[in-house]
C-alpha positions in Angstrom: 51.3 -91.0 99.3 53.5 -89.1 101.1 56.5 -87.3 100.1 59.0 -89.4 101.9 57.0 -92.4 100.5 57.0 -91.1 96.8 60.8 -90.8 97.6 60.8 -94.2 98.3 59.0 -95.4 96.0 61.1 -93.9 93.3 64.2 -94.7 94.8 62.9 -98.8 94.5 61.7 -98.2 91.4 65.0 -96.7 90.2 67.3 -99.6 91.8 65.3 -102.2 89.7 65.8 -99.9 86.3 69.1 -99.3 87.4 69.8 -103.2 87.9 69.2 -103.8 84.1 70.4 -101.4 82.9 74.0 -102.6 85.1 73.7 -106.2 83.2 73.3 -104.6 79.9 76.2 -102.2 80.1 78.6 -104.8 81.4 78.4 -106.3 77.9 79.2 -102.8 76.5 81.8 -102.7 78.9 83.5 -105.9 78.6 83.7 -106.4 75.1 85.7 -102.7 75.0 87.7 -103.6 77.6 88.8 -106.8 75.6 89.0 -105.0 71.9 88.8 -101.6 72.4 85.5 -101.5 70.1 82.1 -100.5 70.7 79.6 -103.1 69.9 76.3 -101.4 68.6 74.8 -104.6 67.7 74.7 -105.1 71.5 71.3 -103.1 71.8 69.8 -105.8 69.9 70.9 -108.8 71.5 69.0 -107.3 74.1 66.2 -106.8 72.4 66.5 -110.5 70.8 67.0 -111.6 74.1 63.4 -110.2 75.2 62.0 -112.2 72.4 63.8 -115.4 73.6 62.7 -115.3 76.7 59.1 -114.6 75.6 59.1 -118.1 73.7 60.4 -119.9 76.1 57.8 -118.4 78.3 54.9 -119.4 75.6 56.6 -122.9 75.6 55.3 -123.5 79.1 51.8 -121.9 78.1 52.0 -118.7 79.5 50.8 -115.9 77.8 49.7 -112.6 79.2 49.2 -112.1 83.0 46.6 -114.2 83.4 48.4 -117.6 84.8 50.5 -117.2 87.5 52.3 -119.8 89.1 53.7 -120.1 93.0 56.4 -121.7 94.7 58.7 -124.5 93.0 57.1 -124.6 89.3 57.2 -120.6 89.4 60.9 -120.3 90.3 61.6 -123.5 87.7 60.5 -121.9 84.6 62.0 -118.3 85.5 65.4 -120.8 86.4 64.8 -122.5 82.6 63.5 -119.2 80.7 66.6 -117.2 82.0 69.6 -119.9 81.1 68.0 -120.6 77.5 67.5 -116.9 77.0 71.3 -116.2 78.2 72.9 -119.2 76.3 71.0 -118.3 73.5 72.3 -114.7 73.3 75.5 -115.7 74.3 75.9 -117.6 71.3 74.3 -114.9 69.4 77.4 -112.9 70.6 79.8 -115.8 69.6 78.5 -115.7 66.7 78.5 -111.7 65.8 82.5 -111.7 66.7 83.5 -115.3 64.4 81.7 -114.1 61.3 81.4 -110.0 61.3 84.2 -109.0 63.5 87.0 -111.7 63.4 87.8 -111.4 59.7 88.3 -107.4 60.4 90.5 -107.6 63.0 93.4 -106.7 61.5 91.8 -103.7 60.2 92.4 -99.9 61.1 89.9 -97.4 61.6 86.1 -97.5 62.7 85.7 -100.6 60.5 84.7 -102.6 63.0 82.6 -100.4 64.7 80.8 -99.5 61.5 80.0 -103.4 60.9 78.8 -103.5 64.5 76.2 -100.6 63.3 75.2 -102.9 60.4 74.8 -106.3 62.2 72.2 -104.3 64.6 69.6 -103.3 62.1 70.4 -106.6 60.5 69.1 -108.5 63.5 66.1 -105.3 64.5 65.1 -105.6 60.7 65.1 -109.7 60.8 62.8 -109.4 64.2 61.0 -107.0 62.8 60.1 -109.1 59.4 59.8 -112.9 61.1 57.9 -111.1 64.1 55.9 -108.7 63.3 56.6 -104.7 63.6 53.9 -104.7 66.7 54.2 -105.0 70.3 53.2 -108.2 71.7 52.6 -109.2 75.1 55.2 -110.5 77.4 54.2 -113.6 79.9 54.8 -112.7 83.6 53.9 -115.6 85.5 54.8 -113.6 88.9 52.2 -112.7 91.6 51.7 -109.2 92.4 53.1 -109.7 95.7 54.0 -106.7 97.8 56.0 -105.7 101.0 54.3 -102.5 102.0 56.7 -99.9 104.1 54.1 -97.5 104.1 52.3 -96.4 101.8 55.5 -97.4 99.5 56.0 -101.2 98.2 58.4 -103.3 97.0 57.1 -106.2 95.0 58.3 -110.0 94.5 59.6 -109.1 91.1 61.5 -106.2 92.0 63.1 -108.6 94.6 64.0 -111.3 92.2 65.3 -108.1 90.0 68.0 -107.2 92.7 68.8 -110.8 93.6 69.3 -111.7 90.0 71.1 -108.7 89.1 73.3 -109.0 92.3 74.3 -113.1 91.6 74.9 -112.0 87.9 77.3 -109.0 88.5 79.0 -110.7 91.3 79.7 -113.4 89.5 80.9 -111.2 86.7 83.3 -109.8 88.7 84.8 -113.3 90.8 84.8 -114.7 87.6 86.9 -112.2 86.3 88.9 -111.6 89.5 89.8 -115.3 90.2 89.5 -117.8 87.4 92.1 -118.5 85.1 90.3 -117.4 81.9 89.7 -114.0 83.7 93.1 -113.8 84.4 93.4 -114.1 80.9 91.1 -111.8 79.9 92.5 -109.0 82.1 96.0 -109.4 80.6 94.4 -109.4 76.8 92.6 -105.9 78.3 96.1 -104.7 79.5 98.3 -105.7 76.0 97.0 -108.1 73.9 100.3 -108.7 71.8 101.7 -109.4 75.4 99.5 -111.5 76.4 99.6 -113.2 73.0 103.3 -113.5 73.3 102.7 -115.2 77.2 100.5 -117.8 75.5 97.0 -116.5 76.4 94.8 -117.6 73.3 93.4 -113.9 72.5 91.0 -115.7 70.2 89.3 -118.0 72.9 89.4 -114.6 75.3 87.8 -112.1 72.9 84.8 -115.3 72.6 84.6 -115.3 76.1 84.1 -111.6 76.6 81.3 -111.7 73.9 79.4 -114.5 75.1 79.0 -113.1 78.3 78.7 -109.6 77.5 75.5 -110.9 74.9 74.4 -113.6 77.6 74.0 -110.6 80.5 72.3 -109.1 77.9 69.7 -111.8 76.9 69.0 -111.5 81.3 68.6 -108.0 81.1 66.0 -108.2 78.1 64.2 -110.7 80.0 63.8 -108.6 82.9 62.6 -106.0 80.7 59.7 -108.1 79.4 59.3 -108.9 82.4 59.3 -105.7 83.9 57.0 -103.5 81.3 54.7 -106.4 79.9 55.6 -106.3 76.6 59.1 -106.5 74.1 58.8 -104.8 70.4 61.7 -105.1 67.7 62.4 -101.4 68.9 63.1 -101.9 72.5 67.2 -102.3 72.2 67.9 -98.7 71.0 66.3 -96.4 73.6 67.6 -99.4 76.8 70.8 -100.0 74.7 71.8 -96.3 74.3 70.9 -95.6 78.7 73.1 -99.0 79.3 76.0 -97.5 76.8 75.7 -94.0 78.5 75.6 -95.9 82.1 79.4 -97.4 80.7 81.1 -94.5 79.6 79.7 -92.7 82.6 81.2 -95.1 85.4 84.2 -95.5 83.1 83.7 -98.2 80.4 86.2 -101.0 80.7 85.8 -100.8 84.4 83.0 -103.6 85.1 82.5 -101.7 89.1 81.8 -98.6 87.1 79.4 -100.1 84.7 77.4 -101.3 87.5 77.6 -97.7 89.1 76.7 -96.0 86.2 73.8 -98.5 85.3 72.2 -97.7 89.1 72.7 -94.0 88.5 71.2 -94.4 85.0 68.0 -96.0 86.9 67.7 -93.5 89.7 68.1 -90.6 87.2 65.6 -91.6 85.0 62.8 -93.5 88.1 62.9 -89.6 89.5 62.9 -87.5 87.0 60.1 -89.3 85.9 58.1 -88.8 88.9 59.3 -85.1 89.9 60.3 -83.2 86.5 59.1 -85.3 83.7 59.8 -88.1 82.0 60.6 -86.5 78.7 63.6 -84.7 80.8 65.0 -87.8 81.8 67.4 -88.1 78.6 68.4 -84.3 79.2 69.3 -85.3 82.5 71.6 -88.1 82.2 73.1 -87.0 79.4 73.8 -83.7 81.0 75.4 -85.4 83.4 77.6 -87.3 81.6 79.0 -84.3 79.5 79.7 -83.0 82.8 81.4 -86.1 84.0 83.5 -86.5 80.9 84.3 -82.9 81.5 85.5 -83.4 84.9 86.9 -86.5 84.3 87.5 -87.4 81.3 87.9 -91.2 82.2 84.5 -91.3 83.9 83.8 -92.1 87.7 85.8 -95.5 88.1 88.0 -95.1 85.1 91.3 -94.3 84.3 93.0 -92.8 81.5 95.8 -95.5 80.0 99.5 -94.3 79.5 100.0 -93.5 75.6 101.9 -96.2 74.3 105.4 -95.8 72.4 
């Protein structure tokens, strides 16, 4: 392979990292948009997510990457497989913010950051004892399809990666841009005792943001099965911790920059990988983002808000 065609290679490889690692750190980013908290228990929603997807998968009798499908019944069970996994998740998320968070938040401090800490290794620890602490093997009922531009290649899945990622984050953003509840949700962002006081229902808002923070999570674990073959109770911290970095490095509460930061995050890691060393990747991007916070404090897209009187 050439270089120019390693380059490329790379670079497709890194889009398609990048493109989940955008889905999961708009959930990072919307929910601290919302509430000004960091959810730790989104890294494994993600990884519960993976799991999801994986039984719906076996449901259909997939198992391995022995049975592929074509055509109509192959996008139809990717179509089914994504929405349970994301409605599932999503009311994971529901879930997580009426029972843990809700009653605490009225509380000052890192309370509710700390409980966000707990509920994760509740949920890794619950996969981890129902499942099994070993890997298992994700279905991928896709065909190893290629477009060759050289020596380089861009495969069927790595399409469907971009296309799903780019209907998911666009609707993110239109949804939150022109609907009424995203109206709502960008006022609670702004002042949520203003908002309140306007007659936005904060509680119905702060829901919103975690169902669909957790459900673009439950699509980017899916991918991720998809993607490496396999899903482990492990997976959300190493995925989750890249997504959160991608967040605060395109400015977290900005949804563009969490889909900026999530591509960078991808391209980072796809060519350090193939020209440094993998094990550098982490030294890397988080190099980076020291220096970014450095520079600017509010990362890429981000801006610093006024201190309140």
């Amino acid at each position: 392979m050439s270089p120019f065609d390693l380059l490329l290679q790379q670079f497709v490889n890194g889009l398609s990292l990048g493109a989940m690692y955008a889905l999961l750190a708009l959930g990072f980013t919307i929910v601290y948009g919302i509430m000004e908290l960091i959810n730790f228990s989104h890294f494994n929603v993600f990884m519960i997510g993976s799991f999801v997807a994986m039984g719906v998968l076996s449901l259909f009798g997939l198992s391995g990457q022995t049975v592929l499908l074509h055509g109509f019944p192959l996008v139809g069970v990717l179509v089914v497989a994504l929405v349970v996994t994301m409605v599932a998740c999503g009311m994971l998320g529901v879930g997580i913010e009426r029972l843990a968070l809700r009653p605490l938040r009225g509380v000052q401090g890192p309370m509710a950051m700390i409980t966000t800490i707990g509920v994760s290794y509740v949920l890794s620890n619950a996969v981890m004892l129902t499942m099994g602490a070993n890997t298992k093997n994700f279905p991928n009922p896709i065909p190893s399809v290629a477009l060759h531009i050289g020596t380089a290649q861009i495969t069927v899945f790595q399409f469907i990666i971009w296309a799903l990622s780019a209907v998911l984050m666009g609707g993110l953003y239109l949804f939150v841009q022109r609907s009424k509840l995203g109206k709502a949700m960008r006022a609670t962002a702004q002042d949520p005792d203003a908002a309140l006081m306007m007659g936005v229902d904060v509680n119905r808002v702060i829901m919103t943001a975690f169902f669909l923070g957790s459900a673009l999570a439950g699509a980017a674990g899916f991918i991720f099965g998809l993607y490496y073959n396999f899903t482990n109770f492990g997976i959300g911290f190493t995925a989750g911790l890249r997504a959160f970095t991608a967040a605060v490095l395109g400015g977290i509460g900005n949804i563009p920059g969490a889909m900026i930061g999530g591509l960078l995050i991808g391209l980072i890691e796809a060519m350090a990988g193939q020209y440094i060393g993998a094990k550098w990747a982490d030294v890397i991007i988080f190099s980076l983002l020291v220096l970014v916070l450095v520079c600017r404090p509010a990362g890429l897209l981000g801006r610093l808000a006024p201190t309140k009187s």
